[in-house]
C-alpha positions as CSV (number, residue, x, y, z in Angstrom):
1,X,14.9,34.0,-68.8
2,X,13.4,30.5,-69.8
3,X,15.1,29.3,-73.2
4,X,12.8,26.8,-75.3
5,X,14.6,23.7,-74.5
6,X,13.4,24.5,-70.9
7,X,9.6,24.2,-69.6
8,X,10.2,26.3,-66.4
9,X,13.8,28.2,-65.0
10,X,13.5,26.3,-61.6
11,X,11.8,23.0,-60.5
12,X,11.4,22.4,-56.9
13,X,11.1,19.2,-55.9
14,X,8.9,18.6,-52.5
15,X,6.0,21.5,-51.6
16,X,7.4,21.2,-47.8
17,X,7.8,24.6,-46.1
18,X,11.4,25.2,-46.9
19,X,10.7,24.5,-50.8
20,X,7.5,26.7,-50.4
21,X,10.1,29.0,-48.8
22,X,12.6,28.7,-51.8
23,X,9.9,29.0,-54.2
24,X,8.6,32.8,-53.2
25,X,12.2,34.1,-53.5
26,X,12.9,32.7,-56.6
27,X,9.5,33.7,-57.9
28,X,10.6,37.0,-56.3
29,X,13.1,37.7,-58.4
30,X,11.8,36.9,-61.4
31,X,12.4,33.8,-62.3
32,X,9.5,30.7,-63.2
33,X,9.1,28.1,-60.5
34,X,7.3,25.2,-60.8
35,X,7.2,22.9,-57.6
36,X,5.9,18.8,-57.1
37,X,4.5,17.3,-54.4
38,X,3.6,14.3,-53.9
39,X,1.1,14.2,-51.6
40,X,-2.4,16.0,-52.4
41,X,-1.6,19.1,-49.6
42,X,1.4,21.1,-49.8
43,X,3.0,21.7,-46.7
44,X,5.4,17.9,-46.6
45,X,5.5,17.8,-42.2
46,X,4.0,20.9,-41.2
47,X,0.5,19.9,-42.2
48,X,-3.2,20.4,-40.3
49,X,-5.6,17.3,-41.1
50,X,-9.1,15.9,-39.4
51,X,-7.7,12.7,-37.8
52,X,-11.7,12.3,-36.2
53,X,-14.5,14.0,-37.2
54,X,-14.9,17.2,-36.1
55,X,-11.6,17.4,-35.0
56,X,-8.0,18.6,-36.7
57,X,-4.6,18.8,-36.0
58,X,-0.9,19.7,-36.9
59,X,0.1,15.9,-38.2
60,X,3.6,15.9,-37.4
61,X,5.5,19.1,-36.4
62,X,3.4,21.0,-33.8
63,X,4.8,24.1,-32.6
64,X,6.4,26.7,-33.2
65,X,9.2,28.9,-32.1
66,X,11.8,28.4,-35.1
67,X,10.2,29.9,-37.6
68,X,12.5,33.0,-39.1
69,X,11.4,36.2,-38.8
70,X,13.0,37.6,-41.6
71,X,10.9,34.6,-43.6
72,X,8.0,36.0,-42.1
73,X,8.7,39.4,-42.7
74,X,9.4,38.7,-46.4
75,X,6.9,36.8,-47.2
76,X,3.9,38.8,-45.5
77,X,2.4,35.7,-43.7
78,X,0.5,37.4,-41.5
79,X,-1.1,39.3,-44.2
80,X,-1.5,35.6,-45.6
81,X,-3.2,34.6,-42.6
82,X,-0.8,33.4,-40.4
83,X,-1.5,34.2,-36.8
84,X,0.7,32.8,-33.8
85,X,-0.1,33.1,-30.4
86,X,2.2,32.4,-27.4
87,X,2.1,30.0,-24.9
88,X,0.6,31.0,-21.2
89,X,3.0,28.4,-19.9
90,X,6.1,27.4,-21.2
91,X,6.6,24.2,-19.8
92,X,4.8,21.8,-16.9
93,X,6.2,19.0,-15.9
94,X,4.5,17.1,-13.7
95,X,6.3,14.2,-11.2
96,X,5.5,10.9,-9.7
97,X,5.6,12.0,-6.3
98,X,2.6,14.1,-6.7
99,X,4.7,17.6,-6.8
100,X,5.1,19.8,-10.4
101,X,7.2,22.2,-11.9
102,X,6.2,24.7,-13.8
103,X,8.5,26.8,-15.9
104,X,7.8,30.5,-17.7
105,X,8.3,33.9,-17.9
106,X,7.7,35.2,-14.7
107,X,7.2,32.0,-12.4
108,X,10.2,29.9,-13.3
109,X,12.7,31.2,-10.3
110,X,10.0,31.0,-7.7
111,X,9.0,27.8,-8.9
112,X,12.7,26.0,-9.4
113,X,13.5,27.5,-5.6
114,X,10.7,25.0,-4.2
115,X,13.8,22.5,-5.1
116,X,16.6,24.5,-4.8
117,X,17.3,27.7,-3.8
118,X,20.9,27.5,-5.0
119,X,19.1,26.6,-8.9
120,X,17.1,29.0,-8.6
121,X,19.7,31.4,-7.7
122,X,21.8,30.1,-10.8
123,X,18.8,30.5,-13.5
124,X,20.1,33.8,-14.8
125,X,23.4,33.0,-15.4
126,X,22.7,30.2,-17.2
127,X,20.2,32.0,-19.6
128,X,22.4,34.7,-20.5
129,X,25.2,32.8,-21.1
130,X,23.2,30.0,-23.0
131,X,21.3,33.1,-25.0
132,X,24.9,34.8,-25.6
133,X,25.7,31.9,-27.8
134,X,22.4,30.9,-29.1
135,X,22.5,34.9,-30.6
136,X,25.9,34.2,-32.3
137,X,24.5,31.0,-33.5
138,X,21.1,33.1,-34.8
139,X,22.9,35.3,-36.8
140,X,24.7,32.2,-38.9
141,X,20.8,30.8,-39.5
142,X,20.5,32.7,-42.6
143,X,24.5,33.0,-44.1
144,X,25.8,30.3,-46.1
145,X,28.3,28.3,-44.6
146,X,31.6,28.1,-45.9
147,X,32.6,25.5,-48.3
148,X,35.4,23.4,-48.8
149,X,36.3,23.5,-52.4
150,X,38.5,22.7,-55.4
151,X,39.6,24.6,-57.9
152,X,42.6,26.7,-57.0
153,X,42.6,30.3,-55.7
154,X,39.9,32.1,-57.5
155,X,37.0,29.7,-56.2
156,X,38.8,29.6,-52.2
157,X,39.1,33.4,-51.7
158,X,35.1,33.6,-51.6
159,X,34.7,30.9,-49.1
160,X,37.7,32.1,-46.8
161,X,36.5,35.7,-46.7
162,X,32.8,33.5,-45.3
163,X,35.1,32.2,-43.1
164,X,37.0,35.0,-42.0
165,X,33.5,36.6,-41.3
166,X,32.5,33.6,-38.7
167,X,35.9,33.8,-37.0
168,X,35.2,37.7,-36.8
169,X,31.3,36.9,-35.0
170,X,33.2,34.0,-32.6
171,X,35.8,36.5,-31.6
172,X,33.0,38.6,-30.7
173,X,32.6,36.2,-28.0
174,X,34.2,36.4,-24.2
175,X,36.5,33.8,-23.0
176,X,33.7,32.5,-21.0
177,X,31.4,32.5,-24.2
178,X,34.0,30.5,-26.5
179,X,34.7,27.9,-23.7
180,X,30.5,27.6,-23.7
181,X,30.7,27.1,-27.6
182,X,32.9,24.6,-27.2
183,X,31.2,22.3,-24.2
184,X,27.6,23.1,-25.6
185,X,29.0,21.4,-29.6
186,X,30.9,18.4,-27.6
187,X,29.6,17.6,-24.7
188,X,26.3,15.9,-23.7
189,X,23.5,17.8,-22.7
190,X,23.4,16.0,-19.0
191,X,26.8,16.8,-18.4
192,X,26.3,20.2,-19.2
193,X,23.3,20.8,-17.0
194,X,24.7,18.7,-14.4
195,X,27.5,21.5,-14.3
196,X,25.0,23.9,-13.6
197,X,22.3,22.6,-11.2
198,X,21.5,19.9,-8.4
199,X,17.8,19.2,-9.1
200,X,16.1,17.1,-11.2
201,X,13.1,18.5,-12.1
202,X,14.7,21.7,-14.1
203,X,17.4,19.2,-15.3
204,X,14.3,17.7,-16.9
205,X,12.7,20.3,-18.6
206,X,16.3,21.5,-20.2
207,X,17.2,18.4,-21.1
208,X,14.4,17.4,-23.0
209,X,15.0,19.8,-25.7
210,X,18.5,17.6,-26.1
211,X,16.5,14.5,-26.5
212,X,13.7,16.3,-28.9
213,X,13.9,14.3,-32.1
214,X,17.6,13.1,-31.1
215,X,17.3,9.0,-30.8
216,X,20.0,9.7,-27.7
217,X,20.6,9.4,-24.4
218,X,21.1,13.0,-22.7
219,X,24.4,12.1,-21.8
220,X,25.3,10.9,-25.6
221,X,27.9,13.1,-26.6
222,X,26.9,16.1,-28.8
223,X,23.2,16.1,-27.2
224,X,23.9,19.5,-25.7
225,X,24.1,20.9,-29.3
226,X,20.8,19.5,-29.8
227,X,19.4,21.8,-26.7
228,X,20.8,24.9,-28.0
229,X,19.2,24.4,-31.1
230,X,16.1,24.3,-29.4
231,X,16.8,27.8,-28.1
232,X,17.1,29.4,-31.3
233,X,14.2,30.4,-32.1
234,X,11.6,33.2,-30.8
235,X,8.0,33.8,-31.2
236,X,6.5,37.7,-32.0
237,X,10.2,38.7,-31.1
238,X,10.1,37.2,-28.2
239,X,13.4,35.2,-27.9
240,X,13.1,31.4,-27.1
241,X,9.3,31.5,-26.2
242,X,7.3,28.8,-28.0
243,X,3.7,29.5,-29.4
244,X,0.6,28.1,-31.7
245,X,0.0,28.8,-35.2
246,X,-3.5,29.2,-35.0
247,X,-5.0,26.3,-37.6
248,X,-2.3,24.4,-36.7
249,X,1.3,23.9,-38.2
250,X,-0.8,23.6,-41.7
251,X,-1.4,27.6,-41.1
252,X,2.1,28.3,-41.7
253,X,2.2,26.6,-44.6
254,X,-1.1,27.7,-46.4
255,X,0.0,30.8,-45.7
256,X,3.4,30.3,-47.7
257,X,1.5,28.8,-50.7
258,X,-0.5,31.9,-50.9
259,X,2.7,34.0,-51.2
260,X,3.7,31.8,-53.8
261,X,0.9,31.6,-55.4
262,X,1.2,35.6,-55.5
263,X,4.2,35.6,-56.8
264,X,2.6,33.1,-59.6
265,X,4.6,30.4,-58.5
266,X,3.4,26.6,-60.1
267,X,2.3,24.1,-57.4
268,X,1.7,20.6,-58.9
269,X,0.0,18.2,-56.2
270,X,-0.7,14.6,-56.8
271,X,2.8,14.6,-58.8
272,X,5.7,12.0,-57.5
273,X,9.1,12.2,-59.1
274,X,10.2,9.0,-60.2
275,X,13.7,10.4,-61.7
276,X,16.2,13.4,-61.3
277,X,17.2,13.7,-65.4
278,X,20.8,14.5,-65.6
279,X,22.9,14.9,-68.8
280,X,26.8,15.7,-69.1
281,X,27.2,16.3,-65.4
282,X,24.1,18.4,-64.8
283,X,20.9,18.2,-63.6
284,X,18.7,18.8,-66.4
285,X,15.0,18.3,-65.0
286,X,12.3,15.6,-63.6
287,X,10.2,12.6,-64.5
288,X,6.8,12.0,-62.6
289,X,5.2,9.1,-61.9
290,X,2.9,9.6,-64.6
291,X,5.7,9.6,-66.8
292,X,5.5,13.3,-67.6
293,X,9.4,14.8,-68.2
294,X,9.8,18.7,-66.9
295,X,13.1,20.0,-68.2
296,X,14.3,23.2,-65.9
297,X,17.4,24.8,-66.0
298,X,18.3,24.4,-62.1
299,X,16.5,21.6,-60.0
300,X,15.8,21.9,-56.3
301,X,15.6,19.6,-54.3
302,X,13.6,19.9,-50.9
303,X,14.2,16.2,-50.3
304,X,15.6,14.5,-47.2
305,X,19.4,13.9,-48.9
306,X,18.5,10.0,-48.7
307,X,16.2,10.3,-50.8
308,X,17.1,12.4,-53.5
309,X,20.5,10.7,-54.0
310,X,19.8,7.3,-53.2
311,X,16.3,6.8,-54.9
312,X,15.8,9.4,-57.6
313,X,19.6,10.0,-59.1
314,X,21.3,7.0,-60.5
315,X,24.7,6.4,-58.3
316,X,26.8,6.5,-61.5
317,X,26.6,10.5,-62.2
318,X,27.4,11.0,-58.3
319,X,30.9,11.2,-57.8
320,X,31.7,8.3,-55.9
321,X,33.3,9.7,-52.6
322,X,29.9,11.7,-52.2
323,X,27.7,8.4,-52.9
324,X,30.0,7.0,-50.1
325,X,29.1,9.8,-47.4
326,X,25.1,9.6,-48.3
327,X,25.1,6.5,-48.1
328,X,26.5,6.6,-44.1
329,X,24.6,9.5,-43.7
330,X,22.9,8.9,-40.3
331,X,19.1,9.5,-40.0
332,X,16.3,8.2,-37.0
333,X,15.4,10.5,-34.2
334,X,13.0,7.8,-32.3
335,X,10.0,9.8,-32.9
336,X,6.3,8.2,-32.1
337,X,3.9,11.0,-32.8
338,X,0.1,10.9,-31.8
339,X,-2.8,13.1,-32.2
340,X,-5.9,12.0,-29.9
341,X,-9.3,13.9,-29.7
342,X,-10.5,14.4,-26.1
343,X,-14.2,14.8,-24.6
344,X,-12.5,17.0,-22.0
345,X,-9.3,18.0,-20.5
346,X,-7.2,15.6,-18.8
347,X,-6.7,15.9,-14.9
348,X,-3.0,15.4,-13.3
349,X,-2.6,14.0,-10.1
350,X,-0.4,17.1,-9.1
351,X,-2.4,20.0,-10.9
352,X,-5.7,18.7,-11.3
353,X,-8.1,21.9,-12.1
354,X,-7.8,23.3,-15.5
355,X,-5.1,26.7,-15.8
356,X,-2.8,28.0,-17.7
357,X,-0.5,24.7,-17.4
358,X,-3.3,23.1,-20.1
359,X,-1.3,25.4,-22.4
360,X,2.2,24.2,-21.7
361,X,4.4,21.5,-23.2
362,X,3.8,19.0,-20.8
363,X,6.7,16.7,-20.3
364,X,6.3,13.3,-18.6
365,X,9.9,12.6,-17.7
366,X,10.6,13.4,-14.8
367,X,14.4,13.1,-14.8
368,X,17.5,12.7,-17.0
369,X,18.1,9.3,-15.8
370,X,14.3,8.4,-16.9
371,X,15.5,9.7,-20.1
372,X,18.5,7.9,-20.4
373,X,17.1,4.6,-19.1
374,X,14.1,5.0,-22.0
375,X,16.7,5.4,-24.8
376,X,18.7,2.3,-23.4
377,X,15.5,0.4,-23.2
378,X,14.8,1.5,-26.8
379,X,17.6,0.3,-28.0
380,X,17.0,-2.9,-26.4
381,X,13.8,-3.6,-26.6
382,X,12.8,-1.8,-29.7
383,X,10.9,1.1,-27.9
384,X,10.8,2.4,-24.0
385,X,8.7,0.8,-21.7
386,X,8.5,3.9,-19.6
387,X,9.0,6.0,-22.8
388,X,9.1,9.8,-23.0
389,X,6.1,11.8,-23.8
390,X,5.6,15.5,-24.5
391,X,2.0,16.2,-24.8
392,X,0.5,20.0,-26.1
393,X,-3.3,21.2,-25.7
394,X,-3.4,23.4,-28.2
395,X,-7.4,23.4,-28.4
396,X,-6.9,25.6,-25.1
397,X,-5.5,28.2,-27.3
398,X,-7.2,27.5,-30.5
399,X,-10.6,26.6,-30.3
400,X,-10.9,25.9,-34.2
401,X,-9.6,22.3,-34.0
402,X,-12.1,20.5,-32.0
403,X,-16.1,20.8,-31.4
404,X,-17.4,23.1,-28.3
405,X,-16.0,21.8,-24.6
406,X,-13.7,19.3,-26.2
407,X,-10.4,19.1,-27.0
408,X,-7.1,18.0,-29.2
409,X,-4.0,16.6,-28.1
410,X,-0.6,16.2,-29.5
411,X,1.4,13.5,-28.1
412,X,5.2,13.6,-28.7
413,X,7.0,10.2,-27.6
414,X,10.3,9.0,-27.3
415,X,12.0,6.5,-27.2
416,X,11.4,4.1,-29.8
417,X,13.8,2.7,-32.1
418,X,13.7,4.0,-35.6
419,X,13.8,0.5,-37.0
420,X,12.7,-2.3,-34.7
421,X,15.3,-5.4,-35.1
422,X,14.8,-9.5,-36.0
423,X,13.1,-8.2,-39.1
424,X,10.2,-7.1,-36.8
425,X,8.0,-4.5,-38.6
426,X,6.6,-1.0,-36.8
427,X,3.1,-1.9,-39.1
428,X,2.9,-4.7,-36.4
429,X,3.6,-2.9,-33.0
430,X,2.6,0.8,-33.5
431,X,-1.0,0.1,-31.6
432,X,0.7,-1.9,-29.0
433,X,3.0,1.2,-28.4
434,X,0.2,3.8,-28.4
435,X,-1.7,2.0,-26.2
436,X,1.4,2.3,-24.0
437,X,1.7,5.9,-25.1
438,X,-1.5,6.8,-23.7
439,X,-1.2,4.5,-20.8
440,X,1.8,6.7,-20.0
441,X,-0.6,9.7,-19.6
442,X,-2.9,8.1,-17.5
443,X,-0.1,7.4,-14.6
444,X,0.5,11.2,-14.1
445,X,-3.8,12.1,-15.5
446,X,-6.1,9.3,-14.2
447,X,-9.2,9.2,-16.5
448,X,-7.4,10.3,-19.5
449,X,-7.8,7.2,-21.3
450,X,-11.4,6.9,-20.9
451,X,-11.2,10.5,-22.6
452,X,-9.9,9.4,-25.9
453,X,-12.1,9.6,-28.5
454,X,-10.0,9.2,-31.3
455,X,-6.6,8.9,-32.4
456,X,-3.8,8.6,-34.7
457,X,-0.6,7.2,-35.1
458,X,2.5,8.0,-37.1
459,X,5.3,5.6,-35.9
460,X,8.7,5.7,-37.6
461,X,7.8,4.0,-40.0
462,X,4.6,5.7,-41.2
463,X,6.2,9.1,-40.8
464,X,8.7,7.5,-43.5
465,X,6.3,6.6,-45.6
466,X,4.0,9.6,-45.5
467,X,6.6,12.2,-45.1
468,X,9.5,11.2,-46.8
469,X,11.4,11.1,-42.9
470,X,13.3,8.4,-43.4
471,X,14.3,6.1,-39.7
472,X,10.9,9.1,-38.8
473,X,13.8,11.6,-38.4
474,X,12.0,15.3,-38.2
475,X,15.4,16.8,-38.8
476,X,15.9,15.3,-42.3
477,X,19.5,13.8,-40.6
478,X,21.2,13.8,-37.1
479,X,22.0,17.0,-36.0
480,X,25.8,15.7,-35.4
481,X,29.1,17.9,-35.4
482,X,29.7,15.5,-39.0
483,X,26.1,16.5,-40.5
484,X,26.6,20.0,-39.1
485,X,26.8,23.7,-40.8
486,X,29.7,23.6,-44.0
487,X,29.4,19.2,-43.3
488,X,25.5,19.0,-43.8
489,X,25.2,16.9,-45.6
490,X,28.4,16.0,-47.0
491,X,31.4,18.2,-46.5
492,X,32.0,20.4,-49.9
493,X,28.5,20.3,-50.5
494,X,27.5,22.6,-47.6
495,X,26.4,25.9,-49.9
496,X,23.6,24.3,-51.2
497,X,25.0,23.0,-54.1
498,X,24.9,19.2,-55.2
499,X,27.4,17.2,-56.8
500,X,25.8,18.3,-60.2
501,X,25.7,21.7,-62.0
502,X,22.1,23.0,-61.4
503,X,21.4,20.8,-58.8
504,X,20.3,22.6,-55.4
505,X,19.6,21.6,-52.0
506,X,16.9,23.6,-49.7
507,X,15.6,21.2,-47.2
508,X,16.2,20.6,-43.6
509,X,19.0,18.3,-44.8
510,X,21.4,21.4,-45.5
511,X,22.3,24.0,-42.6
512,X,21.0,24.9,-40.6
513,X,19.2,21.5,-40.7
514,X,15.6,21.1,-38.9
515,X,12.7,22.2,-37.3
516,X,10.3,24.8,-39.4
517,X,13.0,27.2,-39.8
518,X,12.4,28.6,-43.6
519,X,16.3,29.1,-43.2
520,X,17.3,26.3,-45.5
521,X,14.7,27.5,-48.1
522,X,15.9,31.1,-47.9
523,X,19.3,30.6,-48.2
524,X,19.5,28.4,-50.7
525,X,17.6,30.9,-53.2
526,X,19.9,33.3,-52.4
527,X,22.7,31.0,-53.6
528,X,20.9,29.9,-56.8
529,X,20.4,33.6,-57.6
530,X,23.7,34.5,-57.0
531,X,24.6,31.9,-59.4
532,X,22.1,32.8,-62.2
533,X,23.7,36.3,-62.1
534,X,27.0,35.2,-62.0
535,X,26.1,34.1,-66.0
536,X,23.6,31.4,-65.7
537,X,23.9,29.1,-63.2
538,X,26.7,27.3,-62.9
């Protein structure tokens, strides 16, 4: 299929899991597929390093539960060595008055009743009708939104038939479901919890999935769409149950490149790209740092938007509406991420001896008015003084990442602003606020510090620098009703197409947007192939 003036039929651009993703079906089908990375690891977030000797972890994402299925299917990664395993706990969440609450299958009634009976009581409800959406939602992961487009009738009729197919799925839903849909996409996710129950403590646990990577308040508007995404996902078809890829997040991805590699993709490491080549309105191929020009016949990009548009294309071949709307394109979810190697596990006030808790996300907020006076502090102060910190254990379900009796921690902390104002730099605060980070831990585990052995730090700015996040967003752009489904990232350029003939999007700045999904990946191949068949490319 590759003509001469071409030295490979796709180039991917970024080795992250959703171009690895991209990569295998292309490969798939047939075509050639060369892919650059920058770094010397594939894998772009989900990535397992040694931070101290002896001891590894996932760098920056760090669990899983979104990962597709059908991806997983498709792709064989279990026979590629991926292995997941669940969670004994889902969540613990320990509180200043020496009480906990733990939450999981099984335990979470008897536990919320300790607060509430009338909570407890209302836990079902709320699940079904939260999963009732969430499964409409699931089914529109892996179908390609529909586009606004120019044109005339012939290129409409496909998209309105997509979107006579969503109307068909939301009329699926009850009355009660389609008034859900509409508070869980506008309102905040405070507001819609506070609907629903009286206590804090499982307030807390809910609501921190609306904060996850969200630089928000949980009563900003739209943060309740940040929770259900949260919910999508499912671990050894278990719906909404979060788990460990054993290895670390870095498993899923080695796994992916050895699919690819079956498949006989080309993975170049060590390879920036200085330059998207374009010539009479396409996209026409790369230039690397080293100078080196790869001409394909469709480039993908697996870029945050930002990025690809801003720094690699000159503005002048972008229409100029569409360099407008990247340009406002809003990106910093207030993400401090931390890894620390422990001689032993820690010890909470309320839950001192070591169970299955150890294995939960453990989430040191203990209410959503901490939460919303941490993002307000943020944005005044630059980060949170009593920030938000999700810590995971997952040496107590993976005893590959650390020597014998000790242990790894992954330390997930918000708020902090994704850049600091007066022209301060993050390069000159980000041991102040791990320090604080860890001296959060120590209020609800005394001893804990004394524990650390090691650490490292990825502030907003490192994760920038290192991951291409840029304001240390992990969803590649705000997940906001504008940056959302057919809008994401610009409206008219939902289907994964650019601006540009044979120009592609597949990262997590196209729907369904972040978290290691494989859907972006996925679906954008299946777009680029239906355009190679349509009579090459378009």
């Amino acid at each position: 299929m590759t003509t001469r003036a071409h030295d490979t039929d796709v180039l991917i651009l970024g080795a992250g899991h959703n171009g690895l993703v991209c990569a295998y079906y292309l490969a798939r089908a047939g075509l050639k597929v060369t892919m650059l990375e920058r770094r010397g690891v594939v894998g772009g977030a989900a990535v397992t390093e040694e931070f101290h000797p002896g001891f590894r972890n996932s760098v920056a994402s760090y669990t899983v539960s979104l990962l597709n299925p059908k991806v997983v299917s498709d792709m064989e990664l279990p026979r590629h060595g991926l292995r997941v395993v669940e969670r004994k706990v889902a969540n613990f969440l320990p509180l200043p008055d020496g009480d906990y609450l733990l939450t999981g299958e099984g335990r979470t009634a008897a536990e919320v009743a300790r607060f509430s009976a009338r909570d407890a009581a209302r836990l079902d409800a709320y699940g079904e009708r939260l999963d009732a959406i969430a499964d409409v939602l699931r089914a529109l992961i892996l179908e390609t939104p529909p586009n606004v487009v120019e044109g005339g009738l012939r290129a409409a009729i496909p998209e309105l038939i997509k979107s006579l197919s969503l109307g068909r799925r939301l009329a699926g839903l009850s009355t009660t479901g389609r008034r859900d849909l509409l508070a869980l996409f506008s309102q905040s996710a405070g507001d819609y919890l506070d609907g629903w129950f009286e206590s804090e403590p499982i307030k807390a646990v809910f609501g921190f999935d609306g904060v996850v990577g969200n630089f928000a308040s949980p009563y900003t508007p739209g943060s309740a769409y940040v929770l259900l995404h949260h919910v999508f996902g499912e671990v050894n078809g278990k719906k909404g149950a979060w788990g460990h890829a054993i290895g670390g997040m870095g498993a899923i991805t080695q796994a992916m490149a050895r699919a690819c590699a079956e498949q006989g993709v080309e993975i170049l490491t060590d390879c920036a790209v200085t330059e998207v080549l374009t010539e009479k309105g396409r996209a026409t191929g790369a230039v690397t740092a080293s100078g080196k020009v790869i001409r394909a016949r469709t480039v993908v990009s697996n870029l945050h938007p930002k990025l690809l548009f801003s720094g690699l294309m000159d503005g002048a071949v972008l229409p100029s509406d569409f360099k407008e709307r990247i340009d406002r394109y809003r990106s910093g979810s207030g993400t401090f991420r931390m890894n620390v190697a422990l001689s032993e596990l820690p010890r909470f006030t309320s839950l001192p001896e070591a169970g299955d808790h150890m294995t939960a996300g453990i989430i040191m907020a203990p209410s959503l008015a901490y939460m919303e006076r941490a993002f307000i502090d943020a944005r005044t102060h630059g980060w949170s003084k009593a920030p938000i910190v999700e810590m995971l254990i997952p040496s107590t379900l993976d005893d590959s990442l650390a020597p014998e009796r000790r242990h790894v921690a992954s330390l997930f902390c918000q708020h902090v602003s994704p850049v600091l104002s007066g022209g301060r730099s993050w390069d000159d605060h980000r041991e102040e606020v791990a320090d604080l980070m860890i001296d959060t831990v120590e209020s609800h585990a005394p001893g804990f510090k004394a524990s650390v052995l090691g650490r490292q730090i990825n502030s907003p700015l490192d994760l920038e620098r290192t991951f291409g996040l840029i304001g240390g967003d992990i969803f590649h752009g705000k997940l906001e009703l504008d940056q959302l489904f057919s809008a994401r990232p610009v409206l008219g350029h939902g289907a994964y197409r650019g601006p540009l003939a044979g120009l592609y999007l597949c990262g997590a700045g196209s729907h369904p947007g972040g978290g290691v999904t494989g859907a972006p990946g996925h679906n954008a191949a299946r777009e680029i192939l239906k355009d190679l068949r349509r009579g090459g490319g378009r």
